[in-house]
DRENBAVO-603373 format. One line per field, with one value per residue (C-alpha): residue in three letters; residue number from 0; x, y, z. Coordinates in steps of 0.02 Angstrom, whole numbers. Example, Ala and Ser with C-alpha at 12.3 -4.5 7.8 and 13.67 -1.06 7.14 Angstrom:
<recs>
residu: [ALA:SER]
num: [0:1]
u: [615:684]
v: [-225:-53]
w: [390:357]
</recs>
This chain:
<recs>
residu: [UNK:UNK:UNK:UNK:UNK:UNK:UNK:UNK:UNK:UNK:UNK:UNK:UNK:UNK:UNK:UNK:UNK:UNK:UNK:UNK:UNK:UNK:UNK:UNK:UNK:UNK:UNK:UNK:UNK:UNK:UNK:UNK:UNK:UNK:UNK:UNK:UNK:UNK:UNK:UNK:UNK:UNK:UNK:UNK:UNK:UNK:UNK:UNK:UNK:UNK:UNK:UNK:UNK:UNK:UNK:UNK:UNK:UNK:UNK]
num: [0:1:2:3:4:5:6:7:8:9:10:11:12:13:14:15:16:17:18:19:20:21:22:23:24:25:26:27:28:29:30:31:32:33:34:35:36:37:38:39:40:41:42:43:44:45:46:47:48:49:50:51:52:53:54:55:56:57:58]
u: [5140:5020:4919:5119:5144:4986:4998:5171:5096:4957:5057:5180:5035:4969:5138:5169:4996:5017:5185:5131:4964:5099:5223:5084:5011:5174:5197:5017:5044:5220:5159:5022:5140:5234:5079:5089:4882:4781:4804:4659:4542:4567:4743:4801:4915:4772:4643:4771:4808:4612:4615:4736:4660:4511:4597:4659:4513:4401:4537]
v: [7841:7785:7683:7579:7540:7485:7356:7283:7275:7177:7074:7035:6998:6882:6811:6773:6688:6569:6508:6471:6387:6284:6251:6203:6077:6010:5973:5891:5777:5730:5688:5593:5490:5429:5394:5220:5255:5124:5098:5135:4993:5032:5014:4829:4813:4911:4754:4634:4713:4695:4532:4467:4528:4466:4310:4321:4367:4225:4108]
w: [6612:6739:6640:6580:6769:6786:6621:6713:6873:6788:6675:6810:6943:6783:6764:6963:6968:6805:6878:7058:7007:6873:7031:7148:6997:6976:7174:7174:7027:7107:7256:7189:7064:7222:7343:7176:7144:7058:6886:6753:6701:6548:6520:6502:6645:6754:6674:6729:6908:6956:6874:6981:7135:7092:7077:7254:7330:7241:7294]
</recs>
C-alpha cells in the first residue's frame, strides 16, 4: 500500500514537473517570437535582410 502512494506521488510529482518546465518553455519562446529577433543567415529572407542593411550601411 505504501509503496502505491509512493508511485502516485512520484508519477504525479513527474507529471507536475514535465508540464511546468512545458508552460515555462512555451512563455519563453512566446515572448521571444514577439521581442521580432533577427532572422537566420541561412534562410533567404534572413540573406536578404543583412543584405539590405549592408546596403544601407555601405551607402
Amino acid at each position: 500500500m505504501t509503496m502505491e502512494i509512493g508511485g502516485l506521488i512520484l508519477n504525479f510529482g513527474t507529471l507536475g514537473f514535465v508540464v511546468a518546465f512545458a508552460y515555462i518553455s512555451a512563455r519563453a519562446t512566446e515572448k521571444y517570437r514577439k521581442s521580432n529577433p533577427p532572422k537566420s543567415s541561412l534562410s533567404r529572407d534572413g540573406i536578404e535582410e543583412r543584405l539590405q542593411q549592408a546596403r544601407v550601411t555601405v551607402k
